[in-house]
C-alpha positions in Angstrom: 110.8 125.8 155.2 109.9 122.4 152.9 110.6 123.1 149.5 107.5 121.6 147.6 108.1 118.7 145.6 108.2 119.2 141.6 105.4 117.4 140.3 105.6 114.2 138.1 106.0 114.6 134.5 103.3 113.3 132.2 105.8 110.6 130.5 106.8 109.6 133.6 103.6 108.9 134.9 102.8 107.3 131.5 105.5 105.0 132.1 104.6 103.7 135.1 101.0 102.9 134.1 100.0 99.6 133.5 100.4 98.2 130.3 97.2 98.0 129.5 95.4 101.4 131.7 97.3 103.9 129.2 93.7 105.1 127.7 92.6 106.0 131.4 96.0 107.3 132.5 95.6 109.6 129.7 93.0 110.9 130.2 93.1 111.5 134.1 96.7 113.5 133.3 94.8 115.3 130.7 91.7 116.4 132.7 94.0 117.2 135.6 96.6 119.4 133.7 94.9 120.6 130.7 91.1 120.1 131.5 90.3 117.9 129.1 86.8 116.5 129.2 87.0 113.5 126.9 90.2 111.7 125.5 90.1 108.9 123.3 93.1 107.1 121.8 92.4 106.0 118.0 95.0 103.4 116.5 95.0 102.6 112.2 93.7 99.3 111.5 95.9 96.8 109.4 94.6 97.6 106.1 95.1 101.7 107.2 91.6 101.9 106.0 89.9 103.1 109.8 90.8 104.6 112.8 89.8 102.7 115.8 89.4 103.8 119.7 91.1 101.6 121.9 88.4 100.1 124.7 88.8 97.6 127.4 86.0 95.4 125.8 85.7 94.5 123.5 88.9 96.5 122.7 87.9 98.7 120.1 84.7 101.2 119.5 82.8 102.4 116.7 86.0 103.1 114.1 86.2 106.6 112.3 87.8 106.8 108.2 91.5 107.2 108.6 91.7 109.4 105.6 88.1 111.8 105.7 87.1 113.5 108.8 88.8 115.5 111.3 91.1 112.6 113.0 91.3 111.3 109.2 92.8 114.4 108.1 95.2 114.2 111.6 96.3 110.7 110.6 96.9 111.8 106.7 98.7 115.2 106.9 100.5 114.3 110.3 99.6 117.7 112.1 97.1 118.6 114.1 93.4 119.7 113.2 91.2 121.4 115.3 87.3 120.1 115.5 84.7 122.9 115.9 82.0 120.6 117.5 77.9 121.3 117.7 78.7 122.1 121.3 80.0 125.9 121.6 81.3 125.6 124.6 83.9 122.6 123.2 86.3 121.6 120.5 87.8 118.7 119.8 91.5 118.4 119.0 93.3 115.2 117.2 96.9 114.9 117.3 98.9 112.5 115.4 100.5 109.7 116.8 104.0 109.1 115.2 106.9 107.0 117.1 110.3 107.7 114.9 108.3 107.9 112.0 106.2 105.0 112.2 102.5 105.9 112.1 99.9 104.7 115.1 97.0 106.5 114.8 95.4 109.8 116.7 94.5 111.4 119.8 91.4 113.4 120.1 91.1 115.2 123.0 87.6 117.0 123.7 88.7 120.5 125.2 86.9 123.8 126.5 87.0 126.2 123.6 88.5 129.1 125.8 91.3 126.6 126.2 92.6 125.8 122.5 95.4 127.5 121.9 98.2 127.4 119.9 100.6 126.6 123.1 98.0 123.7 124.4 97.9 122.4 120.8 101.8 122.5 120.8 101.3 120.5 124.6 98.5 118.2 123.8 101.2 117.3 120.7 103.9 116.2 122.8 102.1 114.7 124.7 100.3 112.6 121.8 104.2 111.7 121.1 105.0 110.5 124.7 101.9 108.4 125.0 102.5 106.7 121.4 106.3 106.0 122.4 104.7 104.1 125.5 101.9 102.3 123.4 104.4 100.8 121.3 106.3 99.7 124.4 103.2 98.3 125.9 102.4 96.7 122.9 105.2 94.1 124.1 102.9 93.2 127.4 99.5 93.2 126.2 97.5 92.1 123.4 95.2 95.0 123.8 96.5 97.7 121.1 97.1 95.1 119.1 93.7 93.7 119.2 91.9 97.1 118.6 94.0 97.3 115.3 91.9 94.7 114.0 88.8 95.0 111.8 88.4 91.0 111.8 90.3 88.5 112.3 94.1 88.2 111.0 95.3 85.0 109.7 98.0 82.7 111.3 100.4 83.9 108.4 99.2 87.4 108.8 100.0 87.1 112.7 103.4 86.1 112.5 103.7 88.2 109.4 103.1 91.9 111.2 105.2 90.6 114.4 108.0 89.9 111.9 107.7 93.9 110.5 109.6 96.8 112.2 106.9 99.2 111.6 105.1 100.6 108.6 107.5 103.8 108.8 110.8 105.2 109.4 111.9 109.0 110.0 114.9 110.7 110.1 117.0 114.0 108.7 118.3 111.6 106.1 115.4 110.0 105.0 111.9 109.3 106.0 110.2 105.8 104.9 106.5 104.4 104.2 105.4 100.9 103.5 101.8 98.9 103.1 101.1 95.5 102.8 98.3 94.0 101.2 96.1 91.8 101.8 96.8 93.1 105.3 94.7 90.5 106.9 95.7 87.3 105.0 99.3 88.8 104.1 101.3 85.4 103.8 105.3 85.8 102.3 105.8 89.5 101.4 108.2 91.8 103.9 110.1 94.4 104.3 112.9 95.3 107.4 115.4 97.7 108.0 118.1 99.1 110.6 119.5 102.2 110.7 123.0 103.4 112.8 124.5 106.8 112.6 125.9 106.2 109.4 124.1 104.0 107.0 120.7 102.3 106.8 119.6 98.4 105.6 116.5 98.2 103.9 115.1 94.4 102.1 112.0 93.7 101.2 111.0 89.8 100.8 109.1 87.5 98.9 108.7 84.3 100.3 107.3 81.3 97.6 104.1 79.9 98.2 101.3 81.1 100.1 99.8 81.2 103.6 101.7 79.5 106.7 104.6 78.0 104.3 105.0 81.3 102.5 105.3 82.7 106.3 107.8 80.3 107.8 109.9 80.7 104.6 110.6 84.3 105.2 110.4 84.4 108.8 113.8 82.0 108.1 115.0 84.7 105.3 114.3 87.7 107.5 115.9 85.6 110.6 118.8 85.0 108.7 119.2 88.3 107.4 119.0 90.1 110.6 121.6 87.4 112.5 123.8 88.2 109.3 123.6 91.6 109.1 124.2 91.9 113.0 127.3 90.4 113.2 128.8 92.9 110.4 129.2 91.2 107.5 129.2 93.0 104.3 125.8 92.9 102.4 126.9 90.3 99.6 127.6 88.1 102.4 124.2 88.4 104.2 123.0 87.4 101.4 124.9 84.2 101.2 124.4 83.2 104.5 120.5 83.3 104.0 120.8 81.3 100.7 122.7 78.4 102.5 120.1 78.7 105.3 117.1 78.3 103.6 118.5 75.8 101.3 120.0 73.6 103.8 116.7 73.8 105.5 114.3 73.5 102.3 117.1 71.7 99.8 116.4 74.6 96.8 112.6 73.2 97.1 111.4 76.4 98.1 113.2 80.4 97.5 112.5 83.8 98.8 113.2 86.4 96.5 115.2 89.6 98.2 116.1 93.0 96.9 119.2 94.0 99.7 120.1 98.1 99.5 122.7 100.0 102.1 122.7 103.4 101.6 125.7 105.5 102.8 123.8 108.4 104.7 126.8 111.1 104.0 127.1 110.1 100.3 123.8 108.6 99.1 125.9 105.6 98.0 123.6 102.3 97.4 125.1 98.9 97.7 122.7 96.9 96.2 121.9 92.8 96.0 119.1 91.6 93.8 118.3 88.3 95.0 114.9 87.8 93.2 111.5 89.4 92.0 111.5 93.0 93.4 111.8 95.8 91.3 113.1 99.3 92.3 112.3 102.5 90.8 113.2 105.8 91.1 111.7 109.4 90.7 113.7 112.2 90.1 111.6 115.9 89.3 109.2 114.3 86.7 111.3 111.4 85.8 110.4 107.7 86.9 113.1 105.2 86.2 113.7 101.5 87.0 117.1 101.2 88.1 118.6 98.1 86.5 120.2 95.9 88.5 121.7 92.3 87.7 119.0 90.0 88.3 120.5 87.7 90.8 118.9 83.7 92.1 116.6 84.2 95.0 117.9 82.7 98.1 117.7 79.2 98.9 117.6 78.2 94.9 120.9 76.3 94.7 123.5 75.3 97.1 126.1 77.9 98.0 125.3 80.2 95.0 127.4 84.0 95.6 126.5 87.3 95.4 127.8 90.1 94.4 127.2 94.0 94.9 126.1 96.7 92.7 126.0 100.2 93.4 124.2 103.6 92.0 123.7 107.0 93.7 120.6 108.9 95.0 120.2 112.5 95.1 118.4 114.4 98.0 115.0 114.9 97.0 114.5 111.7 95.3 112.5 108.6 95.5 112.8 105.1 95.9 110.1 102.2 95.4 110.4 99.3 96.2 107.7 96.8 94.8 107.4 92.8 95.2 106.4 90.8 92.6 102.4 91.0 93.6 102.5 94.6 92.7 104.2 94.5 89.3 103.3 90.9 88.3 99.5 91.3 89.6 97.1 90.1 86.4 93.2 91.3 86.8 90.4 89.7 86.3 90.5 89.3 82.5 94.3 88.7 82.9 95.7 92.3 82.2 99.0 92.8 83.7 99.5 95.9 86.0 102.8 96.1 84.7 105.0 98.8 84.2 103.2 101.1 82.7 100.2 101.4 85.1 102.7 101.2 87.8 104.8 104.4 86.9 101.2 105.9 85.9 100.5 105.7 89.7 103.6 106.7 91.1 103.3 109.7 89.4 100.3 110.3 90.5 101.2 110.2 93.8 104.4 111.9 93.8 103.2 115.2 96.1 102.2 112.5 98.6 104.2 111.7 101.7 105.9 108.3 101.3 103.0 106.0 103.7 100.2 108.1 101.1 102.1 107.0 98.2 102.9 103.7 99.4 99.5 103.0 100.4 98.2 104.7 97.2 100.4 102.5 94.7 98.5 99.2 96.3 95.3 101.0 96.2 95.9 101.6 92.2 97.0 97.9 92.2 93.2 96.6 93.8 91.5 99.1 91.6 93.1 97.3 88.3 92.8 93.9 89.6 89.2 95.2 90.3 89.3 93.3 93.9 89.5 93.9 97.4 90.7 90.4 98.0 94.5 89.9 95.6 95.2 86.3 94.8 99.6 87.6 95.8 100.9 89.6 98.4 101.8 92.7 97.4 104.5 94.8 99.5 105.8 98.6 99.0 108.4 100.4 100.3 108.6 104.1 99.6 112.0 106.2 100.6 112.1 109.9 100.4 115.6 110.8 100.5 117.2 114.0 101.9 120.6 113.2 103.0 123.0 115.1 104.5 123.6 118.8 104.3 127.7 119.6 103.7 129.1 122.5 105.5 131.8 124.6 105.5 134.7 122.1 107.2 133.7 119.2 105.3 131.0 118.0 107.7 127.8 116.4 107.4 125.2 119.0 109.3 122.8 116.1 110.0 125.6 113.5 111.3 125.3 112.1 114.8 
């Protein structure tokens, strides 16, 4: 007697789709084995103002808010949230769509009431999960998620800009990350990076001089350099020193990128830090916000061969760390106000409740609404980091180590 075959599983049917037929493989998988009756596939714009559904042409349909509505609640609180529709017979559900922290956007899946329950959300979740792990894959062979992000057109320094980024988010045990770059579309020498391993994790954020294409190129080289630096091992004083002699023996101290450098030590919430520059760092403890002062360092590429040197401080679990460039706490409005310090730690404390991509988003929104713009004359760049760290137990070992 033949022993049937087991059937396929859904992420390894996504896998083999096409590049660009995810949408449609989704949604035959999720008819078939689920009986959905309408799936569509809704990816944050840029600016994470909308939520748009990914078509073949012209790659994106009408877009829905990312942070009101059903899907905008999805996006925003990161669970799921069931529609009841006009339709009786049907509800829609919208699952978030989060690869290692790093948000995408949603998947709303148009199901028979009798059907939603809390074991098919749970399914229609992972799911969601697979299919955004392949997305981002995909996202290396087609231009079609990519396009469908967009509201209008980016700009040449924009472009090579978000391909330079890692993502906009981060998660693990130890720690889970948000970030938001403004303006999104135009964004010309502001960025952030990171790596993590099992034991420690590399965060800078960058501000390249200048504006547009040259602000671009300049830290495309910093981030460049960074990253080959910081991949071969070397300690993070000495990252820093080999960007500085790259971008001035390319620029000849013309031309600088300003770079905060920070290694935390996952077990001990150890900081190495390297202020190269213009960012600022803060900290929130409880209800206490606190710049931590750290010697003010020359940005890289200002002078031939200048060294570095480390700092270090310590972070708790459940604090805070922001990161701001220079178009956040520099940024003058109209009549030449400074945002500033004040308005600054104002906003971060209202949005201390909120996840770290609400609060990073929300600290740039606080920065439009004093500059009383939607178009900012600098880049401005964010990085939030919630910190957790590692649990100690009984022998001495981390409970969260790998």
């Amino acid at each position: 007697m033949n022993t049937p075959e087991p059937a396929a599983s859904a992420e390894s049917l996504l896998r083999a789709s096409p590049p660009h037929a995810l949408v449609a493989t989704a949604g035959r998988l999720l008819a078939d084995r689920a009986g959905a009756q309408e799936v569509t596939l809704l990816l944050a714009d840029y600016g994470l103002t909308v939520l748009q559904p990914v078509t073949h042409l012209p790659h994106t349909g009408e877009p829905v808010p990312a942070h009101d509505g059903p899907a905008g609640r999805a996006f925003n609180t990161q669970a799921p949230v069931v529609e009841v529709t006009r339709d009786p017979a049907t509800e829609v559900v919208h699952l978030p769509i989060t690869v290692r922290g790093d948000r995408l956007g949603v998947l709303s899946v148009r199901m028979p009431s009798h059907a939603v329950d809390p074991a098919t959300v749970l399914r229609l979740g992972e799911f969601a999960t697979a299919l955004g792990h392949e997305v981002d894959t995909a996202s290396r062979d087609t231009d079609l998620y990519l396009q469908a992000r967009r509201t209008r057109r980016l700009t040449l320094a924009a472009e090579m800009q978000w391909q330079l980024l890692p993502g906009c988010g981060c998660a693990r045990q130890e720690y889970v990350i948000g970030a938001h770059l403004e303006p999104a579309y135009a964004i010309g020498g502001d960025n952030f990076d990171w790596s993590t391993s099992a034991d420690h994790l590399t965060l800078t954020i960058t501000d390249g001089m200048g504006q547009g294409i040259d602000a671009s190129l300049l830290t495309s080289l910093a981030v460049g350099a960074l990253r080959n630096a910081r991949r071969a091992g070397i300690a993070l004083a000495d990252q820093a020193c080999l960007a500085d002699q790259a971008i001035y023996a390319q620029h000849g101290g013309k031309v600088y990128a300003s770079t905060l450098l920070l290694h935390f030590a996952l077990d001990t919430g150890t900081v190495h830090a390297v202020d190269a520059g213009s960012p600022q760092l803060f900290r929130q403890r409880g209800s206490t916000i606190e710049q931590i002062d750290l010697e003010a360092q020359l940005p890289l590429g200002m002078f031939e061969e200048t060294p570095y040197e480390e700092q270090t401080f310590h972070i708790e679990p459940g604090d805070r760390l922001i990161a701001v460039s220079s178009g956040v706490h520099g940024a003058r409005s109209a009549d030449g106000g400074l945002f500033g310090e004040r308005a600054l730690r104002q906003t971060l404390s209202a949005a201390r409740l909120a996840p770290p991509h609400e609060a990073a988003r929300s600290i740039v929104a606080g920065l439009i609404e004093h500059f009383g713009s939607r178009h900012l004359t600098a880049d401005a760049a964010v990085v939030c980091l919630d910190w957790n760290g590692r649990g100690i137990d009984a022998t001495g070992r981390s409970q969260n180590a790998e």
